[in-house]
N, C-alpha and C positions, 0 to 999 in steps of 0.2 A: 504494500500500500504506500502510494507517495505522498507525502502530507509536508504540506508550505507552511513557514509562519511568518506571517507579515507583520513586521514589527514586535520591540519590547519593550517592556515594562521598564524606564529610563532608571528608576530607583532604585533595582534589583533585577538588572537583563537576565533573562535565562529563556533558554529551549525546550520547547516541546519535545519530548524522546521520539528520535527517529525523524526530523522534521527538520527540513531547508529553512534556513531563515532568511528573509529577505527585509533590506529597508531600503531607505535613499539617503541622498545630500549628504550630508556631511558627521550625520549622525555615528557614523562610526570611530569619531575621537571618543565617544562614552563605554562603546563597548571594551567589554572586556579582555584581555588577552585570548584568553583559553574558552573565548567563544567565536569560531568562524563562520562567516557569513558562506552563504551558497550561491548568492546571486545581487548585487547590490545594479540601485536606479538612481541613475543623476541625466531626467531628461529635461530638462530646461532647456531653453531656448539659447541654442550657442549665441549668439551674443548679451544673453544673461549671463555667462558663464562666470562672468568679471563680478559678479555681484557675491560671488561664492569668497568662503573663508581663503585666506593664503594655505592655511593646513591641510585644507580639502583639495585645494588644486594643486598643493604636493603630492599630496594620495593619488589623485587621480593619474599623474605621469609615474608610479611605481606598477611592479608588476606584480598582479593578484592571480591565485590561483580558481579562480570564478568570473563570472562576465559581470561588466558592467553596462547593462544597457543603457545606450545614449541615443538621442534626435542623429547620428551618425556615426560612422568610424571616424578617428582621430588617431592618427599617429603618433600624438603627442602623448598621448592614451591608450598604452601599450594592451589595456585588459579591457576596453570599448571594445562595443558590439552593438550594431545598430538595431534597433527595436524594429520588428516584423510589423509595421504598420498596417498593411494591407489585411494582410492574415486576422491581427485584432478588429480592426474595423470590421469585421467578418463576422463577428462573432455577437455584433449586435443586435438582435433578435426583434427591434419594433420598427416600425413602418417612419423611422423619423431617420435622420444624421446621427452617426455613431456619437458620443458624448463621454469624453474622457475628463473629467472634472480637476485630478490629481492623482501625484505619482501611485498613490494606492488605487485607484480605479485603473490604471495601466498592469499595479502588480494582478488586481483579480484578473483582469482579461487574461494575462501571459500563464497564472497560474491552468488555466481554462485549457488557454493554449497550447500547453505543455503536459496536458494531462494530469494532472494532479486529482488526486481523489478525495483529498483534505485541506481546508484551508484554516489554520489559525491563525485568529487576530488576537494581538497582545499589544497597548497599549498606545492605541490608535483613537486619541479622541476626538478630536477636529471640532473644540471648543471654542477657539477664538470666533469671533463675529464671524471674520470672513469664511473661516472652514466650516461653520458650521451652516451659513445660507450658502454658499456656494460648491462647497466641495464633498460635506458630508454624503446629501441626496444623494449625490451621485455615486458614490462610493456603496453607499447601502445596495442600490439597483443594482448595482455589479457584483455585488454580493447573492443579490436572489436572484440574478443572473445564474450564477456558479450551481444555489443549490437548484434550480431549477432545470438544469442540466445534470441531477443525481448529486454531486458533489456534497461531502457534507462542507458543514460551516459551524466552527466555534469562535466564541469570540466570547472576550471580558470588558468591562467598562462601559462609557455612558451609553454608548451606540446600543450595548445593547440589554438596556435597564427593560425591565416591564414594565408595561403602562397601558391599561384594558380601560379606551374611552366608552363613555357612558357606563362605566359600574364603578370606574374608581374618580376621584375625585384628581381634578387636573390642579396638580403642586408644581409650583418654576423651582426646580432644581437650580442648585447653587452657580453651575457652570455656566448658566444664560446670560447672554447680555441686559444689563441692568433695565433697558428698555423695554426687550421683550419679557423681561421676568415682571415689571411691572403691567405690561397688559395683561398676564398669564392671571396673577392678582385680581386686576379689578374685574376680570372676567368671570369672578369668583360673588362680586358683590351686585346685586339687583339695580342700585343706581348706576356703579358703576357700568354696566353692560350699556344702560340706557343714553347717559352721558356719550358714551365713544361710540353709538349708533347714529346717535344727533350729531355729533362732530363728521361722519363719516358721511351722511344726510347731505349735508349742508356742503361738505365738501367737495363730493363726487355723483351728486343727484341735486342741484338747485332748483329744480322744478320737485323737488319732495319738501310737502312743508317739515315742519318740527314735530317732536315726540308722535310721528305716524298720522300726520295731517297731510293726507296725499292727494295727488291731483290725478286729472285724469292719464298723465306720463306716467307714471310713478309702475317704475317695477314690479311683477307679483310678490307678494310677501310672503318670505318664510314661514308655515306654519307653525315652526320649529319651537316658537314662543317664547325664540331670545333677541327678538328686535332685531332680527337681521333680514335682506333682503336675500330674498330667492335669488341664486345664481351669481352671488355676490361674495365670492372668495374673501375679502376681504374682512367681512364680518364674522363669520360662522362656518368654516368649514364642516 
């Protein structure tokens, strides 16, 4: 059985028994000695490349006993190998443009690609604002990409907390931006809900009067009975 793990736990790296480990960038100044990587990702965009650590773009001119897949071969980069672009793209499954979000949605794809029958994630949270509106989503889809092709899939950390909408009650975990943890909040309080429907109203529906004074324009209304408008992402998913 071939079993991937993408990424680790920065505070105490360690390995899955029997399991290739993969990460990117430059993360490997934390690893440990007596933990060898199987396949390391540094695909940025070559003329990003300059943005990377001096240490990392040391790393990258020595010679590693695994590939590093890059946007191309580099000679300068003696253990570069160029990522099967085509082949990934390939592997996209919905009727849109394939969507690679970050290095970990390139790792599930390649993991796909290369047949693996396991993929563990370790310490992959994708907390900050931006990883988590932009990079997370997509990371996850390529995940139930994997298991959806048989694959299993383990994984530790926030990605993958339970949270069973309409039985449990929706709490902003600590790791949200302070923003969206305060709407999570007042989505919590009756006025509140009412308030940020009226703000949304008035913002993106000016032909909607106030607290559900509608005109003959006006949206069908969610029956849903939290002041949101039908069809209206914005309010009420």
């Amino acid at each position: 059985m071939k079993i991937v793990q993408i990424g680790f736990d920065q505070r105490n790296p360690e390995v899955a028994d029997d399991a290739d480990l993969w990460h990117c960038n430059g993360l490997h100044i934390i690893l440990p000695n007596q933990i060898a990587p199987a396949g390391w990702f540094q695909i940025h965009r070559e003329e990003d490349l300059y943005k990377e650590s001096t240490a990392h773009l040391k790393w990258l001119t020595e010679e590693h006993p695994f590939p590093i897949w890059m946007s191309r071969r580099f000679d300068i980069y003696p253990s570069s190998v160029p990522m099967p672009y085509e082949e990934l793209f390939a592997l996209w499954p919905f009727d849109s443009l394939p969507s690679f979000a970050s290095s970990f949605s390139w790792m599930v794809a390649m993991a796909i690609y290369l047949k693996y029958d396991v993929i563990v994630v370790e310490g992959v949270e994708l907390s900050m604002a931006r990883e988590a509106w932009l990079e997370a989503p997509n990371f996850m889809a390529w995940l139930g990409i994997a298991a959806g092709r048989g694959m299993q899939v383990k994984g530790h950390g926030r990605l993958f907390e339970q949270y069973l909408y309409g039985i449990e009650e929706r709490v902003a975990p600590v790791w949200l931006p302070i923003e969206i943890a305060q709407d999570v909040i007042l989505d919590q309080i009756d006025e509140g809900r009412t308030l940020r429907s009226d703000w949304i109203r008035r913002k993106y529906y000016p032909e909607v009067g106030h607290a559900g004074q509608e005109t003959s324009k006006t949206p069908a209304r969610n029956e849903g009975g939290r002041g949101g408008l039908a069809d209206s992402g914005s309010i009420d998913p």
